[in-house]
N, C-alpha and C positions, 0 to 999 in steps of 0.2 A: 561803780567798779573801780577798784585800786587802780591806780596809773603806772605805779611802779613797786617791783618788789622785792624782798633780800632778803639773803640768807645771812644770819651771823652766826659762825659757831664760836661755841663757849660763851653762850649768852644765857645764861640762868641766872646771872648776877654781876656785877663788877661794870664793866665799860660797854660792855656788851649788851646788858637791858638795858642800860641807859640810852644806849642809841635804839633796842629795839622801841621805848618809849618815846625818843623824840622822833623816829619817822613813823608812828603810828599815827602821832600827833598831826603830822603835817597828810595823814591819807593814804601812809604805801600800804602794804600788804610785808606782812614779815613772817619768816619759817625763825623760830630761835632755838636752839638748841643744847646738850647737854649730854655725858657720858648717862646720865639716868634717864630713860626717859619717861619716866614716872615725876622726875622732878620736871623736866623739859615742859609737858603737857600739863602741871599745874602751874606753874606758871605764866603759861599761855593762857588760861584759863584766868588766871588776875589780870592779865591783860585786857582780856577781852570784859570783862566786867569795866576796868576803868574807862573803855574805849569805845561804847558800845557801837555795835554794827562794824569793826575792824576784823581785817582778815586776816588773824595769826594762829598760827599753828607748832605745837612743839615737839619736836623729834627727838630720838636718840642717835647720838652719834660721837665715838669714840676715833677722833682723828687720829691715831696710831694706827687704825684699821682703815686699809681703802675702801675693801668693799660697806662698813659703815658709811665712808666718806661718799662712795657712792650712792648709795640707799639716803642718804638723805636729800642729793638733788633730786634722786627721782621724786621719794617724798614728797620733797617742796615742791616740783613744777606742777606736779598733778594736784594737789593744792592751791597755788595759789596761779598755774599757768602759764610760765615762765619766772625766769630770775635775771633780773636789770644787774643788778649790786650781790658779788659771794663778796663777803668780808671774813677773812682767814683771821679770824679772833682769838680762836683760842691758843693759853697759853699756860705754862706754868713756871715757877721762879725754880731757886736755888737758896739753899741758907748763905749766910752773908759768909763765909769762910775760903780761906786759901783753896787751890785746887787738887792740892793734893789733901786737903780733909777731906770729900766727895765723896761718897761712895760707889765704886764702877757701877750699882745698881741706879744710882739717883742719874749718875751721867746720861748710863743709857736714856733713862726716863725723858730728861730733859729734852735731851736731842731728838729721841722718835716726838714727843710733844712740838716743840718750838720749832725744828727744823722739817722732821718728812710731814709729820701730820702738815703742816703749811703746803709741802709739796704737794702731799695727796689731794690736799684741798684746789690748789693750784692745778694741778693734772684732772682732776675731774671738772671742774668750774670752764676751763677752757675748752675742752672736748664737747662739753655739752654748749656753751657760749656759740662756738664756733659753726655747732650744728644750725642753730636758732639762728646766727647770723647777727649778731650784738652782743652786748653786754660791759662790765665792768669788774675787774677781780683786783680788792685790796688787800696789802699785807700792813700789819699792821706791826711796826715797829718798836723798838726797848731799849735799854742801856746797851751800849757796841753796836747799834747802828752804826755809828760815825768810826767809829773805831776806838773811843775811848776808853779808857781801861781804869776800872773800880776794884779794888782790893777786894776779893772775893764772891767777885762774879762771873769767874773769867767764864766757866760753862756757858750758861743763862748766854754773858756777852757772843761769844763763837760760835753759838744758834743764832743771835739774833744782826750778827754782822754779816753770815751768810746768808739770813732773812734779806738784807739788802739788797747783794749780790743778784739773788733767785730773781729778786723785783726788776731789778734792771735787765737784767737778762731777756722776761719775757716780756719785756715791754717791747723791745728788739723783735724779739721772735714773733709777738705778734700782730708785726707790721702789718695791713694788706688783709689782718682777717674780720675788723670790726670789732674787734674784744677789745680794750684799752684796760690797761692795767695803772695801777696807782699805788702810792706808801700814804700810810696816814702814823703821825709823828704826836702820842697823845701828852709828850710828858712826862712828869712824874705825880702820881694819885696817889691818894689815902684810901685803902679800900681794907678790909680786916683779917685779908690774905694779909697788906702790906705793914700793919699796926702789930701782929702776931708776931711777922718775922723778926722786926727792929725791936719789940720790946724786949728778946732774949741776950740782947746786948747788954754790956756790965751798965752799974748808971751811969757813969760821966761819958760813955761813948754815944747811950742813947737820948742824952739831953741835949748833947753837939746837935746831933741827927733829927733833934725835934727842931730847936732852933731853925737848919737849913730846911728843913720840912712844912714847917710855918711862913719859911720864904717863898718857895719855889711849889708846891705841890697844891692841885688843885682835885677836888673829889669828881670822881667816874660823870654826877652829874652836870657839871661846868665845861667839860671836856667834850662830853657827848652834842651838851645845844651848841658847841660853835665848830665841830665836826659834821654832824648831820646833815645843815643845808650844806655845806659847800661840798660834801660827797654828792648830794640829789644835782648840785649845777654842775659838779665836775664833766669837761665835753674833751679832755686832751687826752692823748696816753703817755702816759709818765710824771701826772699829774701829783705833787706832795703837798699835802697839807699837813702844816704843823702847829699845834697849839704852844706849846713854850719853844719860842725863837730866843737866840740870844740878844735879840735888843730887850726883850720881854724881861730876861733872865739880871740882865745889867739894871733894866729899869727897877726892876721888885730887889734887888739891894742895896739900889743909892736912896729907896726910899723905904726901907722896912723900920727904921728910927720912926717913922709917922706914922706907918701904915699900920702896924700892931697886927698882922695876919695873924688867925689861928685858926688853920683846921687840925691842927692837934690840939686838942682840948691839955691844959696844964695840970 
């Protein structure tokens, strides 16, 4: 029997199957999921081929929508019979452009995606925790966490700096009720959402942006094996784990002369 089990949404591809494969690896039980769920439940289904005898399951669920948001804990519990780990995953970018390029249709987008959807995830994941009497709900983090600010992300940035915000807040809030909340910090990846967006840049912008990219970025699967276990040990609330720290980031430029990184293929 699984010992522990989670939910990821936006896990049909990108950081999200990567962690669903690395805690199937290690024995949980995983619900993964996806706006299709025709995509969600084939993929589940390669899962469970590579895994054999693991207990995942894939849903549909369009986090803009609560009651999806809700339908798919029920889903999941009665599945796999509780949920240890909701990891509020999914997410969508922004094109690399000023903010007054945006279209108010893409704003909206962004914001119901990267900000309520995380809420509704959060509001449902705690109500049912709370019932159960345990658990753990993480947010997962982006560019404007910190509050830094990148030329033409301010959208994407303003969701995901009140992504912070929301984190801290309920970690606060749910002092005293056995739910612990956590931020997990993955970096910067190469995934073919993120190779799509940067190659639309003129060349000399996007050869800058390969170079820093070959420095600093490491792909969904690297990200996910040293996420994984320390989400399964995590026991505190308010718990962050970060995969590129700034020593990390100082370290991989004082030595990229030597190191010849390339996850951008040249």
């Amino acid at each position: 029997m699984n010992k522990i089990r989670i939910v990821i949404t936006g896990s049909t591809r990108g950081l999200g199957l990567s962690l669903a494969r690395e805690f199937l690896s290690r024995g949980c039980g995983v619900a993964i999921s996806g706006r299709q769920g025709e995509t969600a439940e084939t993929v589940a289904a390669g899962l469970r081929t590579k895994f054999p005898g693991s207990n995942v399951r894939g849903f549909p669920c369009d986090v803009r929508n609560p009651d999806q948001v809700q339908a798919l804990w029920s889903s999941a519990t009665s599945a796999l019979g509780r949920i240890d780990h909701w990891i509020n995953n999914a997410g969508i970018g922004q094109a690399t452009v000023p903010i007054w390029e945006v279209p108010p249709a893409d704003m909206e987008e962004i914001v119901r995606t990267d900000l309520l959807g995380v809420l509704y995830g959060a509001w449902t994941a705690m109500r049912g925790m709370t019932a159960q009497g345990a658990g753990t709900i993480w947010f997962m983090e982006g560019h404007g966490s910190d509050g830094r600010i990148m030329t033409g992300l301010s959208v994407y940035g303003a969701a995901k700096r009140a992504l912070r915000y929301v984190a801290h807040a309920l970690a606060v809030e749910a002092l005293g009720t056995g739910v612990r909340v956590g931020t997990l910090s993955p970096g910067i990846m190469v995934t073919d959402f993120t190779l799509t967006r940067l190659e639309r840049k003129d060349p000399a912008d996007w050869e800058r942006t390969r170079r820093v990219f070959n420095i600093l970025a490491d792909t969904p699967e690297t990200v996910a094996a040293f996420l994984a276990p320390r989400i399964l040990s995590a026991r505190k609330n308010g718990t962050h784990i970060a995969w590129l720290t700034s020593r990390k980031i100082i370290f991989r430029f004082l030595t990229a002369g030597i190191s010849h990184r390339r996850v951008i293929p040249d």
